[in-house]
VOTOR-959207 format. One record per residue (C-alpha): x, y, z; residue number from 1; residue in one letter. Coordinates in steps of 0.05 Angstrom, whole numbers. Example, Ala and Ser with C-alpha at 12.3 -4.5 7.8 and 13.67 -1.06 7.14 Angstrom:
<recs>
246; -90; 156; 1; A
273; -21; 143; 2; S
</recs>
This chain:
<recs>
-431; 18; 17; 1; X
-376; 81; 29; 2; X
-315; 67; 35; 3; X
-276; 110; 84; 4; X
-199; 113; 91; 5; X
-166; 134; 157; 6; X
-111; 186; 151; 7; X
-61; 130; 162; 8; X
-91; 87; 101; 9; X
-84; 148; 64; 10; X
-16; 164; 66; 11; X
2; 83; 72; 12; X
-39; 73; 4; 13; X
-5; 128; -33; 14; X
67; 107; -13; 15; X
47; 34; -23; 16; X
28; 48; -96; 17; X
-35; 10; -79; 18; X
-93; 19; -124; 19; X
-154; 41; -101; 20; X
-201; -4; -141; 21; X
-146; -56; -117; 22; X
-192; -47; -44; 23; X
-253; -40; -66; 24; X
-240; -108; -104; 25; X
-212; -138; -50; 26; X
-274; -119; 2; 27; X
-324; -142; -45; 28; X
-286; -204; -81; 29; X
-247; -235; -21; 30; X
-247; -305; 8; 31; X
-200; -288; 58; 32; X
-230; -258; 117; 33; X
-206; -266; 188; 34; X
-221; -227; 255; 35; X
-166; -189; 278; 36; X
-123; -221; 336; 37; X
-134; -160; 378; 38; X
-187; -129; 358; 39; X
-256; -156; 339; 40; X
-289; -94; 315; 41; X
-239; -98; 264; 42; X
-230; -153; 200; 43; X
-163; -180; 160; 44; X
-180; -189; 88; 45; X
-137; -218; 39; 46; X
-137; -212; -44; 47; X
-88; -234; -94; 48; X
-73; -176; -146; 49; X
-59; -212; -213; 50; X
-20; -157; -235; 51; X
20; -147; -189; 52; X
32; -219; -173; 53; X
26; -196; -93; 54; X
-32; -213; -38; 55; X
-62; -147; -17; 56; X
-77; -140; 61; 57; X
-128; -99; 76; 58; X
-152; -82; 156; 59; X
-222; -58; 161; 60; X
-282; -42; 205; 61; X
-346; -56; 166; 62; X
-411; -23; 186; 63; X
-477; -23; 151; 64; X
-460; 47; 123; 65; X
-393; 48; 115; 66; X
-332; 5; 109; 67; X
-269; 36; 154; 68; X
-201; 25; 122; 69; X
-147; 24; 170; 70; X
-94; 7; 136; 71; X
-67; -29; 82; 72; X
-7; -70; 40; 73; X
21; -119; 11; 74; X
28; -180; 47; 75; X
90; -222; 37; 76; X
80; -276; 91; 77; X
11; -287; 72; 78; X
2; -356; 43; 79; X
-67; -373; 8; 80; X
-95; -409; -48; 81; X
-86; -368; -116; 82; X
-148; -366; -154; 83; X
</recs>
């Protein structure tokens, strides 16, 4: 699957410091998947980063091609289960 980045993710990812892998890992590895509130073409995914000791939050619109990052950060209210 491609994984796309809008040109808001873009520059949002490079000020962020946040890892590319760090989404890829996070689309594929995450347990934490909800529908946006006002949008349902798009998803919320969550995934903790060990390293950096931060949940990652990741908004997407999946497709059978492609996978549409919107944006992305780190999530400081988020409260799940650490692995």
């Amino acid at each position: 699957m491609q994984l796309l980045l809008t040109h808001h993710a873009r520059e949002r990812v490079k000020l962020r410091g946040i890892n590319y892998r760090w989404i890829q890992e996070c689309l594929i590895h995450s347990k934490f998947i909800k529908d946006h509130p006002r949008d349902p073409s798009l998803k919320i995914v969550h995934y903790w980063i060990q390293s950096k000791r931060k949940w990652l939050k990741v908004i997407v619109r999946f497709s059978e091609e492609s996978s549409l990052i919107i944006t992305a950060h780190f999530d400081r209210n988020f409260k799940g289960i650490l692995p």
